[in-house]
C-alpha positions, 0 to 999 in steps of 0.5 A: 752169737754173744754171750754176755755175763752181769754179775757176780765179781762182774756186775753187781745184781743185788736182786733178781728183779734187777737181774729181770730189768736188765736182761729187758734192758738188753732185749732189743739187742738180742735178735727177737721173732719180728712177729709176737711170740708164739702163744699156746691157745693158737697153732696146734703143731702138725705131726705127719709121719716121716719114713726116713731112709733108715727105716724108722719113723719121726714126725717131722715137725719134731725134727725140724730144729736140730736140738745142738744148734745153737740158743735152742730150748733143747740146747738150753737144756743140756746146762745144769746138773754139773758132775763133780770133781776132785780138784784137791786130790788132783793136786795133790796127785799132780805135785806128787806126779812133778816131783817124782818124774824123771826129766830123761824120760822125754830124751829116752822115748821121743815123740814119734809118728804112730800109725795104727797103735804102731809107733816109726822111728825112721826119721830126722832126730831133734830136739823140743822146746818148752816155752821158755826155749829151753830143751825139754826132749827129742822128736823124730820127725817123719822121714819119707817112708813114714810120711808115706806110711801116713798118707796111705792111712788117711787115704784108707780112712777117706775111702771108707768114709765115703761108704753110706752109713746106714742105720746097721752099720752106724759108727758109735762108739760112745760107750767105750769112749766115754770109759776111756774118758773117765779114766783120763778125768780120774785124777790118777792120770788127769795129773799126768795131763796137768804136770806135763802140761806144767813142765812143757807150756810152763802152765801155771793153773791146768787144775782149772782146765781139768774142772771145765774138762769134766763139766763142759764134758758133761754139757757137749756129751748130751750134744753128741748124743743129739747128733747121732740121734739125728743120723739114726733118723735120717736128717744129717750125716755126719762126714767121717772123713779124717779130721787134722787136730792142730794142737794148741799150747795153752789148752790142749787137755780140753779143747784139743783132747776132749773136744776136738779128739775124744767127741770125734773118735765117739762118733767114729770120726778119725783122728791125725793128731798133729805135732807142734813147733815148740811145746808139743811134748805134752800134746804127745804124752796125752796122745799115748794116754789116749792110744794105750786106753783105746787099745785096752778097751779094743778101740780100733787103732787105725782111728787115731794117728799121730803125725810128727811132722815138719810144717811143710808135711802138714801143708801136704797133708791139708793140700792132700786131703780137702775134704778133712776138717784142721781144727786150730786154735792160734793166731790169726795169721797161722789160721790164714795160711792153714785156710789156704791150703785147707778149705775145711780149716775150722779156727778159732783165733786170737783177738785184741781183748780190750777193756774199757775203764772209767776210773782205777779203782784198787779193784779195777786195778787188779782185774786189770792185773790177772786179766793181762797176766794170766798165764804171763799172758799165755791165755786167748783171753789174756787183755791186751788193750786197755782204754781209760779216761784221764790216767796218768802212765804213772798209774800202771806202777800200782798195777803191776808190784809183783815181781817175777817168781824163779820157781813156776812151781810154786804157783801151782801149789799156791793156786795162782794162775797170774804170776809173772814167771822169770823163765819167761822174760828172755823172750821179750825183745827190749830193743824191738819193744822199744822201736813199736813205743812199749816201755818197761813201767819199772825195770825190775819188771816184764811188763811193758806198756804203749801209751796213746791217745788215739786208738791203735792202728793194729796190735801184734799178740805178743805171746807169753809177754805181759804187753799192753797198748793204753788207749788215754781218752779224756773223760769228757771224750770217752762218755760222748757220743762220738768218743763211744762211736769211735771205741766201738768202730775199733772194737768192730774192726778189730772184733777182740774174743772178750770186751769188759767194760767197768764204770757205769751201766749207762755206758756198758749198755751203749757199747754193748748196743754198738758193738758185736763181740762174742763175749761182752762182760759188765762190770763196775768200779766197785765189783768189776769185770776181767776179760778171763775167763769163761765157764762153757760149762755154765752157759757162758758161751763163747767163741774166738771169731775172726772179724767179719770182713776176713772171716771166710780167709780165716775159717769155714764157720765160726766155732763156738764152745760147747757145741756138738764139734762133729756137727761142724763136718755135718750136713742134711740128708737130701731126702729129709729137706726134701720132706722137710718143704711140707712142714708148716711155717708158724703162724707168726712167720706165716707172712713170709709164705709167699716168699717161700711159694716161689720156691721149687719144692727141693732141697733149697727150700727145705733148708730154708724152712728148717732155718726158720724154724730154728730161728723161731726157736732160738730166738726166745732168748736171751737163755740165762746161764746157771752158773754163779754169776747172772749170764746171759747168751744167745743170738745177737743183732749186728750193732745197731747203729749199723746195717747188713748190705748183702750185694746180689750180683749178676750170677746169684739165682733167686734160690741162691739168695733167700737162705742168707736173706730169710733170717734177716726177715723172719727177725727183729734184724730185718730193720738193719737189711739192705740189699744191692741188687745188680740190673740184669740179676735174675734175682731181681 
């Protein structure tokens, strides 16, 4: 998947025309129908009635696309129609909020485990942190009994989630919910969620997050309402087994309150929130918003829990209960040990964000700036690698002039979301920086710089430290085939969330065909790209995808923004794939029939129709965005310089082997497959 923006302060469309030429420019790399597209004087789309489980009626022809999937019509449907949103009284609201709140509060009412509405207070008392390592609070971490207190509940909810949910009995809890959520949204309490988040995360812009808040809101409500429509019907289940929300710092007020907690809890999904290292208090101050408005609205309190755990607990708990979903945002390394233990781990992790620049422009120079000082480098877009032509280390010095600022304060009143802050420069280890080759472009500043001229070998995050490794290539090198063959090997390996790419269109679309990130921006000299940040909200799609060699180590699937989040723990119903190897294949995949006609008449077949069918759908794109700026998104081809090898090995089943090999040969894809196929494979 890819979502790829062109316009705006990213590439400049002087006129739609423009905007038409390069989307057919790019069309190649986007995964296309191998067959002509569907034509409306052909195929009269069959619909057989389908009785489904749960006693109502559907065609299945219908039925045979899940609308949230991703790059369907119907999920290109759900953008648009933007509610709005009060973002000066939020900020207004917000600074009132800062300057009347009492500090003692957070030592006075500690973050505790609660169960059920009821808070326990039996446990280890210590302090909390914010970003800056500074005290900011108390917690009690769970002792024995209340850690007992915790795993009789999530058994209970696991127990019940194994009940079969009919049609009678349908958890929705969508009307309530969505109340609830309007009140968090409402800048009397959503200045809460940004003034916590401020004092605790040191968070410079949360107004921004408030505003995707409201309108990717928007956007994966329509998806939720898609996915019970689905399980009234009879084609999916969604698992209701617990699901762990691991808490992330920089980010929490929109993916882990809303999208992660708020989209579960409307399905009737369970909810253990789970309590962070550092910077957690904010996390536990939404928690008890939630917890007082789900009880005012007669939610049922056993649904959300909050789990003020060690580290050691939380293993426990993932080991204790596998079948639960832990949604993390984080690092690589974190989401790898979250996997080992919890097989249903859903992570979204952190990548080496690069950019590529030809020339250091007074625009390029500052997109370099916010892009690599966002958040003091405290967003999962922050940049991280930059890879220049014939730049002097000199240069950096008129990228970063301005000096640190004493009061994070003042950035929210100013509306700056890219200032350096001085509370958080202790964390930069001189000596360790100066051992891995960084150096401080100017003493009175805390950014340091790596330069080289070979790409680097790995690259350590550097959390909340403004630290970049500069990749130096002649400009000569750089424009070559196999100077650009080399960038996009890296970028393949090293699979960053976001690349931007300013100089030419000749050389964004080279890199483009030859890499496959998830969110590629073009830009140029003149008007150009930064690596942050996206607006879901719009159709700029996005996602934090681990490389593809590690992605199984890392999560069971990868997550993407916006989508229909309780649809990751979902699965279809036996009965209805069964029905599902009935419906007929378009007529322009009609040439893989005889491959379908080896199958048995059973659930692996239906699946594979069903895949086809959305692959015909969604593969109309690329879909245009309707944001501000020209977006592109869809489903994209590996690099096309590469191929797929798929090795089938002695044990693998032909019925094992079609679902991962169809999409390849019902798409544009099919040219880049290669198959290793063992001699006594039954597959063979």
């Amino acid at each position: 998947t890819v979502s790829i923006r062109l316009s705006g302060n990213f590439f400049c469309v002087p006129s739609q025309h423009k905007v038409m030429h390069t989307a057919a420019h790019h069309r190649h790399k986007w995964v296309q129908n191998a067959m002509q597209p569907f034509e409306s004087s052909g195929w009269s789309r069959p619909r057989p009635q389908l009785s489904n489980s749960m006693g109502s009626k559907a065609t299945l022809y219908s039925l045979s696309t899940r609308h949230y999937s991703f790059a369907t019509a119907q999920y290109n449907s759900a953008f648009g129609d933007l509610p709005t949103h009060d973002s000066v009284g939020l900020r207004t609201a917000t600074l009132a909020y800062l300057d009347a709140f009492d500090k003692q509060l957070w030592f006075d009412d500690p973050m505790v485990t609660v169960v059920g509405g009821r808070p326990y207070h039996s446990g280890k008392l210590g302090d909390t942190t914010d970003a800056a390592g500074v005290v900011n609070g108390r917690q009690v971490t769970a002792d024995d009994a209340t850690f007992c207190t915790i795993l009789k509940s999530i058994q209970a909810q696991t127990d019940a989630a194994r009940e079969t949910v009919t049609a009678e009995k349908l958890l929705d809890y969508r009307r309530k919910m969505r109340n609830i959520e309007q009140k968090l949204l409402h800048p009397m309490l959503a200045c809460q969620l940004v003034g916590n988040q401020a004092m605790d995360f040191l968070k410079q812009d949360g107004f921004t997050e408030i505003e995707e808040s409201v309108e990717a809101n928007h956007v994966e409500r329509k998806f939720n309402d898609m996915l019970l429509e689905d399980e009234a019907g009879g084609m999916v289940s969604v698992q209701r087994e617990p699901v762990f929300v691991a808490c992330v710092s920089n980010f929490s007020n929109f993916l882990d309150l809303f999208r992660k907690t708020l989209r579960h809890l409307e399905v009737g999904v369970p909810c253990v929130v789970l309590s962070r290292s550092s910077t957690s208090q904010h996390c536990y101050r939404w928690f008890q918003l939630l917890s007082n408005l789900m009880q005012q609205h007669d939610m049922p309190s056993e649904l959300l829990t909050f789990a003020s755990c060690s580290v050691e607990q939380q293993r426990l708990l993932f080991t204790s209960f596998p079948a639960s979903p832990v949604h993390f945002t984080g690092s690589r390394q974190v989401a790898r040990l979250i996997k080992e233990v919890a097989p249903r781990t859903l992570a979204s992790t952190a990548g080496p964000n690069t950019m590529v620049i030809t020339e250091m422009t007074p625009q390029v120079a500052e997109a370099v700036r916010v892009s690599a000082c966002i958040e003091n480098s405290g967003q999962c877009t922050a940049l991280r690698h930059v890879v220049t032509a014939d730049l002097a280390p000199s240069a950096w010095k008129q990228v970063f002039t301005s000096r640190p600022d004493k009061d994070w304060k003042h950035h929210l009143q100013q509306g700056e979301c890219a200032g350096l802050l001085e509370a958080l420069e202790p964390l930069c280890s001189k000596d360790g920086e100066a051992a891995e080759g960084y150096l401080r472009i100017d003493e009175g500043l805390p950014v340091r710089v790596r330069h080289s001229n070979d790409l680097p070998l790995s690259i350590d995050e550097h959390w909340r430290q403004v630290v970049l490794d500069v990749t130096s290539l002649t400009g000569q090198r750089l424009q070559s085939e196999q100077g650009l063959s080399d960038v996009a090997e890296w970028l393949n390996l090293h699979q960053p969330i976001s690349l931007s790419v300013n100089g030419s269109e000749e050389l964004g679309l080279k890199l483009w065909e030859k890499t496959g990130v998830v969110v590629f921006t073009s830009g140029t000299l003149e008007s150009p790209a930064m690596s942050c940040q996206a607006r879901p909200q719009d159709g700029e799609c996005f996602g934090e995808v681990p490389p593809r060699a590690e992605l199984t180590q890392l999560t069971r699937f990868p997550m993407l923004v916006p989508s229909a989040t309780a649809s990751y723990n979902a699965c279809y119903q036996n009965a209805f794939l069964r029905l599902a190897c009935d419906l007929p294949l378009p007529p322009q995949l009609s040439y893989l029939l005889p491959i379908m006609h080896t199958m048995a008449k059973n659930e692996a077949r239906g699946f594979c129709t069903l895949v086809l069918h959305y692959l015909f759908d969604a593969c109309q794109g690329p879909w245009e965005g309707r944001g501000a700026r020209t977006c592109l998104y869809g489903l994209q081809r590996p690099p096309l310089h590469l191929h797929s090898l798929f090795r089938i090995t002695a044990s693998a089943t032909e019925a094992e082997v079609w679902p991962y090999i169809l999409p390849f040969l019902a798409t544009s894809a099919r040219e880049q497959l290669m198959l290793s196929i063992a001699p006594d494979a039954p597959a063979r």
